[in-house]
C-alpha positions in Angstrom: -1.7 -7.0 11.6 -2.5 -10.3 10.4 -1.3 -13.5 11.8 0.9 -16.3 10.1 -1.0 -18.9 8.8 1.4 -21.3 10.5 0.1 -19.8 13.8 -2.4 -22.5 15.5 -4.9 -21.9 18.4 -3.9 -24.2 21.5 -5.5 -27.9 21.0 -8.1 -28.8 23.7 -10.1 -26.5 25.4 -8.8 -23.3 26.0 -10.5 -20.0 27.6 -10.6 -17.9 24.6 -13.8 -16.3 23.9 -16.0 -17.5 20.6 -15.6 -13.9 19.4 -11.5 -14.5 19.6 -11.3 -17.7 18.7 -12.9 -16.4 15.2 -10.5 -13.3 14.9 -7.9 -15.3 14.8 -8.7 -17.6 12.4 -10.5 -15.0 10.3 -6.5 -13.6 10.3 -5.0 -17.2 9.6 -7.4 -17.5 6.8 -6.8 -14.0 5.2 -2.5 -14.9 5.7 -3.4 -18.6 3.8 -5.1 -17.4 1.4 -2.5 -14.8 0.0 0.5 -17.5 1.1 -1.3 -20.4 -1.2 -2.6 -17.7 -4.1 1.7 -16.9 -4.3 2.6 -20.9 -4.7 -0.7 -21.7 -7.2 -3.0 -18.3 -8.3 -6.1 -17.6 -7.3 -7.7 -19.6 -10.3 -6.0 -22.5 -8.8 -6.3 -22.2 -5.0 -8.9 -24.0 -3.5 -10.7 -23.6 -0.3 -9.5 -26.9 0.8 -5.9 -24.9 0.0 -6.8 -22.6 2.3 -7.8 -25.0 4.8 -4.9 -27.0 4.9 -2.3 -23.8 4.9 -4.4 -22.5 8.2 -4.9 -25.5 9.9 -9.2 -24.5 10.2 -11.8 -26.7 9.9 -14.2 -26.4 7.0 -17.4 -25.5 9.6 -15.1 -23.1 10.7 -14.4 -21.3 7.1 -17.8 -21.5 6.6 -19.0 -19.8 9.7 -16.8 -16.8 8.8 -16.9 -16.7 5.1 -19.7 -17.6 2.5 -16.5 -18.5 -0.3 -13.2 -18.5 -1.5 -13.8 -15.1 -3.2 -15.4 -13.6 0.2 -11.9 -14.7 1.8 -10.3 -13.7 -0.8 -11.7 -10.3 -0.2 -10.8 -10.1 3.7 -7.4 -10.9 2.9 -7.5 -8.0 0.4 -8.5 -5.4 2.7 -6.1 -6.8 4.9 -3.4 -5.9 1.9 -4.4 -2.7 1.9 -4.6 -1.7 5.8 -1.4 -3.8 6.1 0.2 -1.6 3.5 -1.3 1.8 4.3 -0.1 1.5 8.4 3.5 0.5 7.2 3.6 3.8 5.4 2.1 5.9 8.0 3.8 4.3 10.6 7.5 5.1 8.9 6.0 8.8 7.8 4.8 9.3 11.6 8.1 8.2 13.0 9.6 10.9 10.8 7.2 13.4 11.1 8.0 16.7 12.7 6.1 19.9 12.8 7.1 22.4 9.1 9.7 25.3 9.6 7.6 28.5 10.5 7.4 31.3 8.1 10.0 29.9 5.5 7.8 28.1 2.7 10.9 26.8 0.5 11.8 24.7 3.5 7.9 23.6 4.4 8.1 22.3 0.8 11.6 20.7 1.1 10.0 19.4 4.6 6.5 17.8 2.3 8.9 16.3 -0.4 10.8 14.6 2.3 8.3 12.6 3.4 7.1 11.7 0.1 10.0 10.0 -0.2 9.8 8.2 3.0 6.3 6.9 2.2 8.0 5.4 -1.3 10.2 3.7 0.7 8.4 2.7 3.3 5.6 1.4 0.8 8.4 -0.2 -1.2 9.8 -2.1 2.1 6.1 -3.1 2.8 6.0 -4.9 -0.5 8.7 -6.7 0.1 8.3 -7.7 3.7 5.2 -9.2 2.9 5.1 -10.6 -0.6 2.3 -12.9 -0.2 -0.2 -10.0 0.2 1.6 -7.6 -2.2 1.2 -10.4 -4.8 -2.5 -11.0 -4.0 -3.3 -7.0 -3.8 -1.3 -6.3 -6.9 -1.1 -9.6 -9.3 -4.5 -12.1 -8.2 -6.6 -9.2 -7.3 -7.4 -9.0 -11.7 -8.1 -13.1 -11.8 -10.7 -12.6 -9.2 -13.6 -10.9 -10.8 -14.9 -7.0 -11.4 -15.5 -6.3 -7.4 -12.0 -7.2 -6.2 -11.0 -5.0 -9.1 -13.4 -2.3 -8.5 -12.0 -2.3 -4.4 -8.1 -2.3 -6.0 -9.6 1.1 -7.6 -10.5 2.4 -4.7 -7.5 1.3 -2.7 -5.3 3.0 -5.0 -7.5 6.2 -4.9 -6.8 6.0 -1.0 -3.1 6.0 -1.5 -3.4 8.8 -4.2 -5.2 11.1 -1.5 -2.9 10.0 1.2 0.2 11.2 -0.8 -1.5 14.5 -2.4 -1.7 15.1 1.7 1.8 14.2 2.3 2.6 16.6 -0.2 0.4 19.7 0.9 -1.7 20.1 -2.4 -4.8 20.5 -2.6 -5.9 21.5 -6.5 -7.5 19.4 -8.6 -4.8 18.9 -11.3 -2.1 18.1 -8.5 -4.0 15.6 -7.0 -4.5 13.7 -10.5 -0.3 13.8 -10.7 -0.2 12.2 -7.3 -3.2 9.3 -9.1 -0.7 9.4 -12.3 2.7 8.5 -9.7 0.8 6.2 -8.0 -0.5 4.1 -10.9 3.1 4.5 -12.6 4.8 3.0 -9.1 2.0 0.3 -9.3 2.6 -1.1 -13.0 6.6 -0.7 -11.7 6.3 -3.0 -8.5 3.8 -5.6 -10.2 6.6 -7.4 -11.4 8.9 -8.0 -9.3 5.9 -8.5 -6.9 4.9 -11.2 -9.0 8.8 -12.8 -9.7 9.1 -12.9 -5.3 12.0 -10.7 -5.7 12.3 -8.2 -2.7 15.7 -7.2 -3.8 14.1 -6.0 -7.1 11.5 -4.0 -5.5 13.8 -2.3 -3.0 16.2 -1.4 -5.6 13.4 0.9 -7.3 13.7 3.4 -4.6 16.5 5.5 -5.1 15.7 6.0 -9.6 11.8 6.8 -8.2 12.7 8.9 -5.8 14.8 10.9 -8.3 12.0 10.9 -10.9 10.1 12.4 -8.1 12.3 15.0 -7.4 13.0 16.2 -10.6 9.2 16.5 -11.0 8.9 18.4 -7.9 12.0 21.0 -9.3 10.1 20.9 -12.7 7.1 22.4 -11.3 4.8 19.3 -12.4 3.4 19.8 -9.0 1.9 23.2 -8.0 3.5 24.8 -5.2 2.7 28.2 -5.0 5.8 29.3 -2.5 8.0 28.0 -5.4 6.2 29.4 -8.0 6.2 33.1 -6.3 9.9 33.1 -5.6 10.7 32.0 -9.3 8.3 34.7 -10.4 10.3 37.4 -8.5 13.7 37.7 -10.6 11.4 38.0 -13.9 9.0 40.8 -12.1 12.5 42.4 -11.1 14.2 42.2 -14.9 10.8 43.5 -16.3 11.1 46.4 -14.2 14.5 47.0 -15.1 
């Protein structure tokens, strides 16, 4: 997890190994430059910004990045692992193994922890709003590759929920890219207003938007679909 950029190494000589000493400010670096990018945008923060917020030398920047957008990058895919273990962490904690031999339940059991991984993503966002602003708000000021890695990122998340979910066709997976991009343009502004309270408060209507999709069918379940079929194969043979 990354490190506050208030957090300083020990002045004087201390027995920390070069390799360390780097790690950590590699961390403090990433958790500056989303911290100053939230007071100014990434237009506007400079590496001297960045420097100041950490408390790391300019040598020292240098020796780890090549420029602002190269940090800005590592703070980025610190975003996203940041994010991505908050969810799996809540989802594992959860977790338990799907009723045997009864598929409405298994279903019930997948949907469930869909809606753990909303909130848990939603808590992540606002538990860390410096990085949820630069991984959802900056990420479009600073150029076509940070963009291009936010595509893939989401893709990630997309996969990680058509898992959650149990589906595997085609079609479902691009309503799992379609929720995800919908919860994404959702968040971005209260992400980008630093209101937490906002965010959290989008759990419970998404959640039911969610469900109602799952009940509607949007999703392809084919234990659902074979126990609504059954009434209809019963009334034709009637």
């Amino acid at each position: 997890m990354p490190e506050s950029a208030s957090h300083r190494l020990p002045r004087g000589r201390h027995a920390l190994p070069r390799e360390e000493v780097q790690r950590i400010q590699r961390s403090r670096l990433c958790a500056a430059m989303a911290e100053v990018m939230t007071e100014k945008g990434y237009v506007a923060t400079s590496v001297g910004d960045v420097l100041k917020r950490a408390g790391v030398s300019r040598q020292s920047f240098y020796e780890i990045f090549a420029s602002k957008l190269d940090c800005f990058n590592a703070a980025f895919e610190c975003a996203g692992e940041l994010l991505l273990a908050r969810v799996s962490g809540t989802i594992a904690e959860g977790a338990g193994a799907e009723p045997a031999g009864d598929p409405r339940r298994a279903a019930d059991a997948r949907l469930e922890r869909c809606e753990r991984a909303i909130t848990a993503y939603l808590e992540a966002l606002a538990g860390e709003l410096p990085y949820a602003r630069l991984f959802l708000v900056e990420v479009y000021a600073a150029g076509p590759e940070a963009i291009r890695r936010r595509g893939r990122l989401q893709e990630v998340i997309s996969d990680a929920l058509a898992e959650l979910m149990g589906l595997g066709e085609e079609a479902d997976r691009f309503a799992c890219r379609m929720l995800v991009a919908a919860t994404s343009a959702m968040v971005t502004p209260p992400v980008a207003a630093g209101d937490p309270d906002a965010l959290r408060a989008l759990g419970p209507p998404l959640i039911d938007h969610v469900r109602v999709l799952w009940n509607a069918g949007i999703f392809d379940r084919p234990a659902a679909s074979a126990s609504a079929a059954e009434p209809s194969a019963g009334r034709d043979r009637s």
